[in-house]
N, CA, C and O atoms as a Tinker XYZ file with bonds, in Angstrom:
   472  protein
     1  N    106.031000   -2.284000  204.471000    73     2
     2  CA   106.996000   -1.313000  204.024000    64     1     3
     3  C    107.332000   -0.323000  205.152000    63     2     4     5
     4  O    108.479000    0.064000  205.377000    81     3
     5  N    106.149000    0.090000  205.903000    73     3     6
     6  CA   106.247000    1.215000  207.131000    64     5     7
     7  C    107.272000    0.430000  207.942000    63     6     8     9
     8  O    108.386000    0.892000  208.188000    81     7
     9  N    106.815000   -0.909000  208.399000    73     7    10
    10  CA   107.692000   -1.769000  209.286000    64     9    11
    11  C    109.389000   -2.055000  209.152000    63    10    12    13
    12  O    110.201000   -2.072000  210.077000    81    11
    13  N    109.592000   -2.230000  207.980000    73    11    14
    14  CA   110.718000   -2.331000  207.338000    64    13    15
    15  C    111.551000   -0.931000  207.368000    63    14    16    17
    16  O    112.736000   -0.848000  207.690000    81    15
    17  N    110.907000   -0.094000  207.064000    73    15    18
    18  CA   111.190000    1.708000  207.138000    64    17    19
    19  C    112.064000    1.968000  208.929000    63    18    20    21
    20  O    113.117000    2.327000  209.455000    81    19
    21  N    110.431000    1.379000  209.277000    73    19    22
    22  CA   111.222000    1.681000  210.857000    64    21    23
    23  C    111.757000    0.999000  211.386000    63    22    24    25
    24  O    111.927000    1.370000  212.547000    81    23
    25  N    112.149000    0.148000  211.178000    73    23    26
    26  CA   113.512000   -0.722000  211.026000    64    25    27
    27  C    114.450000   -0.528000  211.490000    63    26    28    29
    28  O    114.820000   -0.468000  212.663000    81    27
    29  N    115.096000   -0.367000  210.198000    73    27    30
    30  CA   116.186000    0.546000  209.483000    64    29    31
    31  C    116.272000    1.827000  210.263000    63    30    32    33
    32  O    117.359000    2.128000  210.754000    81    31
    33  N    115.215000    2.621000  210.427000    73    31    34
    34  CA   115.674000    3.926000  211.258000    64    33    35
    35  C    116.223000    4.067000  212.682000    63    34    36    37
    36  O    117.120000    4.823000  213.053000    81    35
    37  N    115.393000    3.046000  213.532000    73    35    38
    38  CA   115.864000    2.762000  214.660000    64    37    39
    39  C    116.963000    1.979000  214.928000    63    38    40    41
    40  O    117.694000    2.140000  215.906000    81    39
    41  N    117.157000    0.753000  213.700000    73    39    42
    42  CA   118.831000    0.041000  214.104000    64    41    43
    43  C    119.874000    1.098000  214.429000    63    42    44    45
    44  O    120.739000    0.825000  215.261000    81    43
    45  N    119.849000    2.593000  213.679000    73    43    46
    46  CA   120.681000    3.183000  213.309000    64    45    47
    47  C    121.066000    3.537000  214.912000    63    46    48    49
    48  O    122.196000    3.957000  215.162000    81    47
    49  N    120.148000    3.362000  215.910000    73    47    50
    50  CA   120.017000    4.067000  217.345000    64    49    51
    51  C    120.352000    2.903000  218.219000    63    50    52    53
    52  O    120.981000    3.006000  219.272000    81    51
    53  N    119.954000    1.941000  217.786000    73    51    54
    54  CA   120.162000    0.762000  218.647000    64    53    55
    55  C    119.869000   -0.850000  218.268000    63    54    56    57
    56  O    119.565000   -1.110000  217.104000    81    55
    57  N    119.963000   -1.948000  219.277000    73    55    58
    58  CA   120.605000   -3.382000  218.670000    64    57    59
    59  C    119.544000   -3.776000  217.382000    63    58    60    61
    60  O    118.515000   -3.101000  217.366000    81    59
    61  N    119.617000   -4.281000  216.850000    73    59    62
    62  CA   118.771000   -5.034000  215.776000    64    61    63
    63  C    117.360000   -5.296000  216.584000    63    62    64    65
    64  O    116.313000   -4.685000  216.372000    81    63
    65  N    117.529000   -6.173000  217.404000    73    63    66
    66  CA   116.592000   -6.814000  218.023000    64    65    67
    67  C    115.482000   -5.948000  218.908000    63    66    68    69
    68  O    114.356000   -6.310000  219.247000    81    67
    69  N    116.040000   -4.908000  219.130000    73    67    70
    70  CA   115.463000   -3.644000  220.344000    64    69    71
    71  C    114.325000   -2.602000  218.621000    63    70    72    73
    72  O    113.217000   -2.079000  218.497000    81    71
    73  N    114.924000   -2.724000  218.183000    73    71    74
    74  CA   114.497000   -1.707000  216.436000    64    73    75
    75  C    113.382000   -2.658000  215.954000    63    74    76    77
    76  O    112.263000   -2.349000  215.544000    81    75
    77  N    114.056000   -4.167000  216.125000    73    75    78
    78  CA   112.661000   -4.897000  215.364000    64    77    79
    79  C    111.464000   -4.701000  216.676000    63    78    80    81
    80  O    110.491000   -4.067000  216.266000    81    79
    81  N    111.386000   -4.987000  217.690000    73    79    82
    82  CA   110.179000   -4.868000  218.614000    64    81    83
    83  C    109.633000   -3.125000  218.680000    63    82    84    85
    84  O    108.456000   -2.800000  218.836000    81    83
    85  N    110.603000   -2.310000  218.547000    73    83    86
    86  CA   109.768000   -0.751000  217.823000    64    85    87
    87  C    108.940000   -0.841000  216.743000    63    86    88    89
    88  O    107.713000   -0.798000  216.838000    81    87
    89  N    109.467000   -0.948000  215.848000    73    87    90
    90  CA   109.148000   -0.791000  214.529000    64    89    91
    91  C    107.782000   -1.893000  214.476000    63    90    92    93
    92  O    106.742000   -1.510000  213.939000    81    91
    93  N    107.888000   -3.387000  215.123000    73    91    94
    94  CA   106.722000   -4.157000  214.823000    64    93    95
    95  C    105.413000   -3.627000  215.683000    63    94    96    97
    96  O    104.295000   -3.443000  215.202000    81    95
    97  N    105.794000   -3.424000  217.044000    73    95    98
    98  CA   104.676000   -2.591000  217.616000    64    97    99
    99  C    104.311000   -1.214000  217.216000    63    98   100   101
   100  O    103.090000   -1.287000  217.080000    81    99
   101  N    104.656000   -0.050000  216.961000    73    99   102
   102  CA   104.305000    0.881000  216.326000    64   101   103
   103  C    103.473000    0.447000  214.746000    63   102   104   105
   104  O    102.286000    0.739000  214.596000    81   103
   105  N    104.064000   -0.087000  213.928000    73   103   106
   106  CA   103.385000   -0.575000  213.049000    64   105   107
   107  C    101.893000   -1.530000  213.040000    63   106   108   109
   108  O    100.969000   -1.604000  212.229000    81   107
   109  N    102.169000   -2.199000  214.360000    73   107   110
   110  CA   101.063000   -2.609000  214.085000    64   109   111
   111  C     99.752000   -2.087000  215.034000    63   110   112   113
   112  O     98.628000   -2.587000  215.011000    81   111
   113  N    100.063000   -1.296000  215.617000    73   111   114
   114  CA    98.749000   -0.195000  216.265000    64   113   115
   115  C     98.303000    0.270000  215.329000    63   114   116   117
   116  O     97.072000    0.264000  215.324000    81   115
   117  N     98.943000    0.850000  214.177000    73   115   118
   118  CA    98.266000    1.377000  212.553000    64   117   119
   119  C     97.292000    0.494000  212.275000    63   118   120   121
   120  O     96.083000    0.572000  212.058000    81   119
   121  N     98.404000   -0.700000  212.354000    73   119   122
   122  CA    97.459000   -1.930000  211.414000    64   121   123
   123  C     95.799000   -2.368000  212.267000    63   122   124   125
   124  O     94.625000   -2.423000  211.900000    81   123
   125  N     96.482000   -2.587000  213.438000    73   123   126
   126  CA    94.847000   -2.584000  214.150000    64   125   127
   127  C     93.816000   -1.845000  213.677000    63   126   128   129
   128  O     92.820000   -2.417000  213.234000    81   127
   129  N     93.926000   -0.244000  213.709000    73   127   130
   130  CA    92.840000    0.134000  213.778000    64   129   131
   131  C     92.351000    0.153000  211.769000    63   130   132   133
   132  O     91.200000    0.294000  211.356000    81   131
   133  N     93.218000    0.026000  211.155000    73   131   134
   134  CA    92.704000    0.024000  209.503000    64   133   135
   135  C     92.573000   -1.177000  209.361000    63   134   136   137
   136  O     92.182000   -1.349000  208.206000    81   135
   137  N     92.705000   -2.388000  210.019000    73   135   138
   138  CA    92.339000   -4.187000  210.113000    64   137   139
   139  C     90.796000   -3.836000  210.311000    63   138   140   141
   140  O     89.952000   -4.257000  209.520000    81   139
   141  N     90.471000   -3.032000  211.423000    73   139   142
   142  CA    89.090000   -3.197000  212.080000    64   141   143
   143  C     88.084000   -2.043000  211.558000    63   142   144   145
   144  O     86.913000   -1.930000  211.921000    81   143
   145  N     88.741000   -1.231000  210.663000    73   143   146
   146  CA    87.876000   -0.035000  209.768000    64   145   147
   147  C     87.727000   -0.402000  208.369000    63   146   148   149
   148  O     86.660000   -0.169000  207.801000    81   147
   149  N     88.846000   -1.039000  207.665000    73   147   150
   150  CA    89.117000   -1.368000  206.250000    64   149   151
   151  C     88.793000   -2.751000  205.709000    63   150   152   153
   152  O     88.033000   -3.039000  204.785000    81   151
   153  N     89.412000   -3.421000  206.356000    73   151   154
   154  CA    89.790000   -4.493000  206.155000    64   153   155
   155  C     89.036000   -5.522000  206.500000    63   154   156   157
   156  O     88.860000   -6.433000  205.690000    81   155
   157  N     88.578000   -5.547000  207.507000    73   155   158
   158  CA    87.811000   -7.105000  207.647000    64   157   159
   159  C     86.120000   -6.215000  208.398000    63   158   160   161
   160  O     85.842000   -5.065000  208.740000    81   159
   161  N     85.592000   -7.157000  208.368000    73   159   162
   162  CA    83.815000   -6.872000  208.659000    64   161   163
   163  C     84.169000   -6.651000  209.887000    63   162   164   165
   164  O     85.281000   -7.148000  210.071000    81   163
   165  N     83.574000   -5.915000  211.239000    73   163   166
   166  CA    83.163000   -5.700000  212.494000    64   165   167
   167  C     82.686000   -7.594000  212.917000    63   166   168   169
   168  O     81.668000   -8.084000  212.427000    81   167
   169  N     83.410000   -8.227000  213.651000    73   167   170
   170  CA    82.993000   -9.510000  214.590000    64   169   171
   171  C     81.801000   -9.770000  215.275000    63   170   172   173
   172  O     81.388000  -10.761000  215.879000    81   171
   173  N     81.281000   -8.519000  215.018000    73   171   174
   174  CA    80.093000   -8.870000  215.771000    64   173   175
   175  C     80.182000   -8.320000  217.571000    63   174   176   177
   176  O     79.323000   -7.709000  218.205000    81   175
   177  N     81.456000   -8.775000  218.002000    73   175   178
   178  CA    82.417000   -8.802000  219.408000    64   177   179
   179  C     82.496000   -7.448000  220.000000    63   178   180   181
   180  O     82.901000   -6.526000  219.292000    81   179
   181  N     81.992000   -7.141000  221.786000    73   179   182
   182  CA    82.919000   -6.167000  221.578000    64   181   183
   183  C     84.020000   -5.692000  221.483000    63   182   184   185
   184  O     84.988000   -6.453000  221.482000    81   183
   185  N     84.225000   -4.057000  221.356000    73   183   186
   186  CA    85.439000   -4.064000  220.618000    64   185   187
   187  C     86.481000   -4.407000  222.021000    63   186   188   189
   188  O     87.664000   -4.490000  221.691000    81   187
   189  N     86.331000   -4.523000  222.860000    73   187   190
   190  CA    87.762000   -4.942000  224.395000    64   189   191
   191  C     87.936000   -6.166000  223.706000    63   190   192   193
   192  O     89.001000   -6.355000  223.118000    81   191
   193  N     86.887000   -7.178000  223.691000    73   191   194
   194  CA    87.294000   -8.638000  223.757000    64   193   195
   195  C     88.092000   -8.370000  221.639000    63   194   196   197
   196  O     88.948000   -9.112000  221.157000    81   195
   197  N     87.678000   -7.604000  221.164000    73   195   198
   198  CA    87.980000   -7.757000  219.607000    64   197   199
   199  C     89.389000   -7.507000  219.957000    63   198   200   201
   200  O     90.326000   -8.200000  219.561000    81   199
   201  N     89.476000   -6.562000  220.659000    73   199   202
   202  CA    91.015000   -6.027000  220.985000    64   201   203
   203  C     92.131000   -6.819000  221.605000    63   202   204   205
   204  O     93.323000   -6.803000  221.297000    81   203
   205  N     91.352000   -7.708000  222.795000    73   203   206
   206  CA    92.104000   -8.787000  223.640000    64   205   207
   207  C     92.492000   -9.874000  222.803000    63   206   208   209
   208  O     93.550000  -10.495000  222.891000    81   207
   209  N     91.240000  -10.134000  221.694000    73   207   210
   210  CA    92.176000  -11.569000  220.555000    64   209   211
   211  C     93.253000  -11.060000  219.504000    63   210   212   213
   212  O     94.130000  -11.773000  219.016000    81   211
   213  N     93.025000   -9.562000  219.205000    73   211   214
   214  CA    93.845000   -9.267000  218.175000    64   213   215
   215  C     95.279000   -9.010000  218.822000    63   214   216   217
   216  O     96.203000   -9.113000  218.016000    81   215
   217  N     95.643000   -8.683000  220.176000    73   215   218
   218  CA    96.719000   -8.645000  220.926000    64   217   219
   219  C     96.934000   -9.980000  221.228000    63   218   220   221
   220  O     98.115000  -10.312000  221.133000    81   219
   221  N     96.025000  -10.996000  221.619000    73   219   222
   222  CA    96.802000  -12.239000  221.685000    64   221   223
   223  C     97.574000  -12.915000  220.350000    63   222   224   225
   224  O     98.714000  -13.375000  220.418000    81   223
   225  N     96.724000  -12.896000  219.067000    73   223   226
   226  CA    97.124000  -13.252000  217.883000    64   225   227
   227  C     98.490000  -12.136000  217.396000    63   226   228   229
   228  O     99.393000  -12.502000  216.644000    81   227
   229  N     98.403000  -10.865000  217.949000    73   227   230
   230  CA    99.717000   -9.744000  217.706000    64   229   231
   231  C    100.644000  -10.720000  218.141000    63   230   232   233
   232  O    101.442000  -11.277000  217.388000    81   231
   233  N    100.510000  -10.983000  219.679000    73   231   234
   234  CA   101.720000  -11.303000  220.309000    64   233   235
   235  C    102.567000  -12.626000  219.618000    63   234   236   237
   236  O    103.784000  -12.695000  219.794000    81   235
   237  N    101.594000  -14.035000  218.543000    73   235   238
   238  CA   102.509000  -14.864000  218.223000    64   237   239
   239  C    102.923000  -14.518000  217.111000    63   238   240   241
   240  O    103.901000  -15.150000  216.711000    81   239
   241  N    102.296000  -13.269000  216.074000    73   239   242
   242  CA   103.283000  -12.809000  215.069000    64   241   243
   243  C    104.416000  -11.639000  215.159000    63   242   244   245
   244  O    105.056000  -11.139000  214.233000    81   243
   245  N    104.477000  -11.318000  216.734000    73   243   246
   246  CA   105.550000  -10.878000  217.416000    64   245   247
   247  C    106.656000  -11.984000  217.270000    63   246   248   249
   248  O    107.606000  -11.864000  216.496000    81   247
   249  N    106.424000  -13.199000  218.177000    73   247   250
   250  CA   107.413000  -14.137000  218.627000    64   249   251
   251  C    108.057000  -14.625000  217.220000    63   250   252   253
   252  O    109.208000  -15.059000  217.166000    81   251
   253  N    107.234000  -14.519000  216.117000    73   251   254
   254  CA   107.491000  -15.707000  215.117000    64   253   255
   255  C    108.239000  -14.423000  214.066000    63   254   256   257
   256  O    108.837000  -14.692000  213.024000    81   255
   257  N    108.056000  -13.103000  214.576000    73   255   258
   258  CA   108.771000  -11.884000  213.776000    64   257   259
   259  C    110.422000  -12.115000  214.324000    63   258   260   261
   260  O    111.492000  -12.274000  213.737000    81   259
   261  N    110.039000  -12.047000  215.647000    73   259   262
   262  CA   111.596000  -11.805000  216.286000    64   261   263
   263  C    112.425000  -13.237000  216.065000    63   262   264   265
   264  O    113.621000  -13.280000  215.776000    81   263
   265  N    111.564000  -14.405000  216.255000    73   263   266
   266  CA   112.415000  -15.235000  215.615000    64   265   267
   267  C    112.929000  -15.824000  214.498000    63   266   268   269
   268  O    113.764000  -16.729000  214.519000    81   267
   269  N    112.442000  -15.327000  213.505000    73   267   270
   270  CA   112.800000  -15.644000  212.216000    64   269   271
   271  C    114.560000  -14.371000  212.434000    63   270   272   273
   272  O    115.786000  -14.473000  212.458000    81   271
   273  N    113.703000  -13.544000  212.516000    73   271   274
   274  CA   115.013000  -12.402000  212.415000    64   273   275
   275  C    116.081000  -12.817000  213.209000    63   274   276   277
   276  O    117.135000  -12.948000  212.587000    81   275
   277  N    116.118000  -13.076000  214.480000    73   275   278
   278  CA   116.802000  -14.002000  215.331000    64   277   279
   279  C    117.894000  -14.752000  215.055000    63   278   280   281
   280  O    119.109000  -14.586000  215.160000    81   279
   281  N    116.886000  -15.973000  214.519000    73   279   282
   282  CA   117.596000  -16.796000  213.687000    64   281   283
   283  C    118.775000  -16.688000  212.681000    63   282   284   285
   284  O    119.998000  -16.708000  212.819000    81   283
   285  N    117.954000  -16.569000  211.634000    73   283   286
   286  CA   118.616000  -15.936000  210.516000    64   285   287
   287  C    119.993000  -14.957000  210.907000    63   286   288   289
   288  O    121.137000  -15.364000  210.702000    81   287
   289  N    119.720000  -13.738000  211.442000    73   287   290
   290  CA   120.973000  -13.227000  211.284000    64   289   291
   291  C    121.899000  -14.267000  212.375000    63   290   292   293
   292  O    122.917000  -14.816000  211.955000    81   291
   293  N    121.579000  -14.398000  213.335000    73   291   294
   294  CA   122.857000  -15.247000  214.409000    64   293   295
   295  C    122.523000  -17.002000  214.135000    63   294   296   297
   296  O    122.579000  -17.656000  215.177000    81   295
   297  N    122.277000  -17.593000  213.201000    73   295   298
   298  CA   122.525000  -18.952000  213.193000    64   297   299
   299  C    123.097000  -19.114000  211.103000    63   298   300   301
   300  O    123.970000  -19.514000  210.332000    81   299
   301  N    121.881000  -18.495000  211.205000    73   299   302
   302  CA   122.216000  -18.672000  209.251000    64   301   303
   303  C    122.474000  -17.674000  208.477000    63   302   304   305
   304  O    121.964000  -17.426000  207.384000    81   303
   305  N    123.781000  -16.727000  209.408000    73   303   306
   306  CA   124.372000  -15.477000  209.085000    64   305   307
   307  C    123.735000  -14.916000  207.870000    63   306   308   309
   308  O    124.533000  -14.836000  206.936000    81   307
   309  N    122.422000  -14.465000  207.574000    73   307   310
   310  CA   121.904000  -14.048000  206.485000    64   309   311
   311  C    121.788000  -12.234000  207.144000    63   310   312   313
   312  O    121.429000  -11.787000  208.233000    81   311
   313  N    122.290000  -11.574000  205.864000    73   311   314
   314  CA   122.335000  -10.046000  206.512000    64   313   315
   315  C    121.280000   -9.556000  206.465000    63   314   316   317
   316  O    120.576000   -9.659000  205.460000    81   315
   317  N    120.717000   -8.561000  208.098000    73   315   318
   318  CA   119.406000   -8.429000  208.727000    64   317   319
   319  C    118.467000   -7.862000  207.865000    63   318   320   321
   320  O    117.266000   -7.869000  208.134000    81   319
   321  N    119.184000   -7.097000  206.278000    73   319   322
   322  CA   118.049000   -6.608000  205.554000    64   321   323
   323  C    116.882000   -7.645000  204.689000    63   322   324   325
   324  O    115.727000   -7.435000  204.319000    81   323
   325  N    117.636000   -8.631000  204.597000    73   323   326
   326  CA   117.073000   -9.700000  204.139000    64   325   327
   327  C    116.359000  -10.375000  205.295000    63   326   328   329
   328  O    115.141000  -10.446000  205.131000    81   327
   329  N    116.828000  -10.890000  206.430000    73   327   330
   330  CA   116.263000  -11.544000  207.608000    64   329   331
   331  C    114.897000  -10.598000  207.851000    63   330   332   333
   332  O    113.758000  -11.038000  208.002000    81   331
   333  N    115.199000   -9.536000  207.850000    73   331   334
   334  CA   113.910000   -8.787000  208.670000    64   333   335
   335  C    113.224000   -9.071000  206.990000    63   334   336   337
   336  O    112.455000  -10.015000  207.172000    81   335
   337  N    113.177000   -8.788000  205.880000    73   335   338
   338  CA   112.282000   -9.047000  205.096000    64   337   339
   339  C    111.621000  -10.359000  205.189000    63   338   340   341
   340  O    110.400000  -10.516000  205.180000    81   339
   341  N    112.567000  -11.360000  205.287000    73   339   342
   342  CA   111.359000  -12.602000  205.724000    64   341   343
   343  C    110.657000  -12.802000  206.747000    63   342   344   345
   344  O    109.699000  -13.569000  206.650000    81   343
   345  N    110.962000  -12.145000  208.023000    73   343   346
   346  CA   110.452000  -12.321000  209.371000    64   345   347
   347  C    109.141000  -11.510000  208.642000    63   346   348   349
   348  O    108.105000  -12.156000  208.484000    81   347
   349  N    109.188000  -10.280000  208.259000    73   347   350
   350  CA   108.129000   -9.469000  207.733000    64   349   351
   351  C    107.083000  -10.616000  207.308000    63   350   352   353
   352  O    106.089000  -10.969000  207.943000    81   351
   353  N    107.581000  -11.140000  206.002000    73   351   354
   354  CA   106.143000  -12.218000  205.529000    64   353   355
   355  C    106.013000  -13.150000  206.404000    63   354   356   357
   356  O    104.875000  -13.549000  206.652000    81   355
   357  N    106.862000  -13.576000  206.911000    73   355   358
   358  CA   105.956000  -14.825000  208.174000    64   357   359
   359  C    105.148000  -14.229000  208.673000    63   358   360   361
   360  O    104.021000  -14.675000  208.459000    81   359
   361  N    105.223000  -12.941000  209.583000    73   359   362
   362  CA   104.301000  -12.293000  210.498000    64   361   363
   363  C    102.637000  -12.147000  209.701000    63   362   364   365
   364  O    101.452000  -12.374000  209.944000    81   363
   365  N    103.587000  -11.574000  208.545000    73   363   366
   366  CA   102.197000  -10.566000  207.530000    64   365   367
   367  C    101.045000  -12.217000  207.536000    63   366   368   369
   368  O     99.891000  -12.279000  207.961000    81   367
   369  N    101.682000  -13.092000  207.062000    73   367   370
   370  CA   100.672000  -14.635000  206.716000    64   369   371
   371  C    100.077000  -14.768000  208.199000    63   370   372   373
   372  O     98.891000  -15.035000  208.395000    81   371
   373  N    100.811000  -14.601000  209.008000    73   371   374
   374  CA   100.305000  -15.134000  210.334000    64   373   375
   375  C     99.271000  -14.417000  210.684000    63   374   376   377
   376  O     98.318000  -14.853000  211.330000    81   375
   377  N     99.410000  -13.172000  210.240000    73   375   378
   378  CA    98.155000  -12.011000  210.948000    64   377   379
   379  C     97.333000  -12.335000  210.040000    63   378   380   381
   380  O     96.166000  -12.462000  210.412000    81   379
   381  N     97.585000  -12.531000  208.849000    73   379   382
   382  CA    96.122000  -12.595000  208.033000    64   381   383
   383  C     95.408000  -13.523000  208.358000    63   382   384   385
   384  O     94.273000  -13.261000  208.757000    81   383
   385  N     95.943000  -15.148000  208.273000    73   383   386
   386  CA    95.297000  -16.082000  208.757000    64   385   387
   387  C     94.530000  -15.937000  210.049000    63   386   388   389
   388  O     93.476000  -16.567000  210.138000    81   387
   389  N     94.961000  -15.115000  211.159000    73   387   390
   390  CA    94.700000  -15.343000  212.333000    64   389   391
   391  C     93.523000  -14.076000  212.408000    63   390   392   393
   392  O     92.442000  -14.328000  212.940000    81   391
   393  N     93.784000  -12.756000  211.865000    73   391   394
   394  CA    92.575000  -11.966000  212.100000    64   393   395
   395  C     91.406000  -12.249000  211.454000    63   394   396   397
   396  O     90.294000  -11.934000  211.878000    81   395
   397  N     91.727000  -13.094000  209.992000    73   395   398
   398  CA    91.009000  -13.438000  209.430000    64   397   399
   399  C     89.720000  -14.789000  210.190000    63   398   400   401
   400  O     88.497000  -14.767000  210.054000    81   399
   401  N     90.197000  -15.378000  210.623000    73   399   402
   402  CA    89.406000  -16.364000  211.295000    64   401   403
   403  C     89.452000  -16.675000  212.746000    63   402   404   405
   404  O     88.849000  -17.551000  213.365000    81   403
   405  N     90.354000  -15.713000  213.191000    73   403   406
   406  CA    90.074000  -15.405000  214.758000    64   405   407
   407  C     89.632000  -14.120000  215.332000    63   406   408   409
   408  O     88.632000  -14.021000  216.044000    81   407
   409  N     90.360000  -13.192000  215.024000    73   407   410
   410  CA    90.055000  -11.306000  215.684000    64   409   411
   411  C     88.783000  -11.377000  214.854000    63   410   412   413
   412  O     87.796000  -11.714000  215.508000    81   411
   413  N     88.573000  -11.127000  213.517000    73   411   414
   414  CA    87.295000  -10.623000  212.803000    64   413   415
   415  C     86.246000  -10.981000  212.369000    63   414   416   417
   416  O     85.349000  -10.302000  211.869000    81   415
   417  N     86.353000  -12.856000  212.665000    73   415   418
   418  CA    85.514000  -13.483000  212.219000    64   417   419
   419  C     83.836000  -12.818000  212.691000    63   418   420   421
   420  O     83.560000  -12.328000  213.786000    81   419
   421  N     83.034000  -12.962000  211.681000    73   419   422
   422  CA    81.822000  -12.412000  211.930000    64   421   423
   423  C     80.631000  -13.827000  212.344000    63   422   424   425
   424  O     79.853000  -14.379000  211.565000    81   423
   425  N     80.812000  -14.066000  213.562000    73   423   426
   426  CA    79.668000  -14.799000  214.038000    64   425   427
   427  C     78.903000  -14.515000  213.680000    63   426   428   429
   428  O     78.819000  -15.169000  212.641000    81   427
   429  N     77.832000  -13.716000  213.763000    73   427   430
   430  CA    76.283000  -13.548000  212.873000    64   429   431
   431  C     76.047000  -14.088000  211.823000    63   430   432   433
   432  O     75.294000  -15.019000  211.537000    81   431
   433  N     76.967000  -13.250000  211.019000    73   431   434
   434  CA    77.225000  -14.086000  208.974000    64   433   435
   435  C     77.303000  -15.184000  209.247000    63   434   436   437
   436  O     76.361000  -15.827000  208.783000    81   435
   437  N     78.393000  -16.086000  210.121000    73   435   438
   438  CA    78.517000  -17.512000  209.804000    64   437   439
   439  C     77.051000  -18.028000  210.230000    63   438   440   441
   440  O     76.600000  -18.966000  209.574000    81   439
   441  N     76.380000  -17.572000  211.125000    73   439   442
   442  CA    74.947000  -18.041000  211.680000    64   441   443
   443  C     74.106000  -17.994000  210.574000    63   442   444   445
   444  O     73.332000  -18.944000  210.451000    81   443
   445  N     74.076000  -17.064000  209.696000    73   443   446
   446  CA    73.380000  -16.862000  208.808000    64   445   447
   447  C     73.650000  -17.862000  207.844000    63   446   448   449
   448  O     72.918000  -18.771000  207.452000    81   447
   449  N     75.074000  -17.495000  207.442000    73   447   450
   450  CA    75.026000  -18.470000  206.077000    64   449   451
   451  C     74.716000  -19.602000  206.652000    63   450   452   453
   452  O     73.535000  -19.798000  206.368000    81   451
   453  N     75.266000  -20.800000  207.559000    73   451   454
   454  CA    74.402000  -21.739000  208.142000    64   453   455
   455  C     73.185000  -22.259000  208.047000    63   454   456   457
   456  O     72.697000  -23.228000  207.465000    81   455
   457  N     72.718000  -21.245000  208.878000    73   455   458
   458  CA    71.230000  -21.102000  208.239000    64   457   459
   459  C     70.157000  -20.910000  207.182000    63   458   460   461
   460  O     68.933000  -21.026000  207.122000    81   459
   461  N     71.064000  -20.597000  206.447000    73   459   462
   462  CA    70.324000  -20.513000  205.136000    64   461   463
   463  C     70.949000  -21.782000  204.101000    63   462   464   465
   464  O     70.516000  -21.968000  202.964000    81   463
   465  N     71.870000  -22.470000  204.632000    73   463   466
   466  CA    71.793000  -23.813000  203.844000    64   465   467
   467  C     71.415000  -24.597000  204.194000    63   466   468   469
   468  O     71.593000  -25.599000  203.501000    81   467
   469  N     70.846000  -24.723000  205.125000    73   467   470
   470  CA    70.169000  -25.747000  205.672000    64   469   471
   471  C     68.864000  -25.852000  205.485000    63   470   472
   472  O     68.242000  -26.790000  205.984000    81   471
């Protein structure tokens, strides 16, 4: 919703495409640090390398943000309030999947549970 918010505020200043890369990076520096306080267990990792996968995994729900939006408005003339809402859920699935079993995964736990079924 924040993402979508700032959006909209910044198109008003400049191209579509320049507003979506604001709005997705500002938004998701939030999301980092309440991903790694709220949301998922501590990795075990430190936090540089926790930081270096969650920026690599940022960067393909960057590419796959800007291109849905991309798309959509300049191939399948769909108007950008709608385009940026779907680029939104591609990204949102992509980060979950990806912090979920890449940035936050908790090596120890998986050692453990492992270990204890065996």
């Amino acid at each position: 919703m924040i993402e979508y918010g700032l959006y909209f505020l910044f198109k008003v200043l400049m191209n579509y495409l320049i507003a979506n890369v604001l709005a997705f990076g500002l938004t998701n520096v939030v999301t980092f640090v309440l991903s790694r306080f709220y949301v998922f267990e501590p990795s075990g990792r430190r936090k540089r390398h926790e930081a270096a996968l969650f920026a690599i995994c940022l960067a393909g729900a960057f590419l796959l943000n800007q291109a849905v939006l991309w798309v959509l408005v300049e191939f399948a003339d769909v108007h950008d309030t709608i385009a940026k809402a779907a680029a939104i859920a591609v990204a949102v699935i992509w980060n979950f999947f990806t912090r979920k079993h890449v940035v936050f995964r908790n090596r120890e736990a998986e050692a453990e549970r492992s270990s204890s079924t065996n």
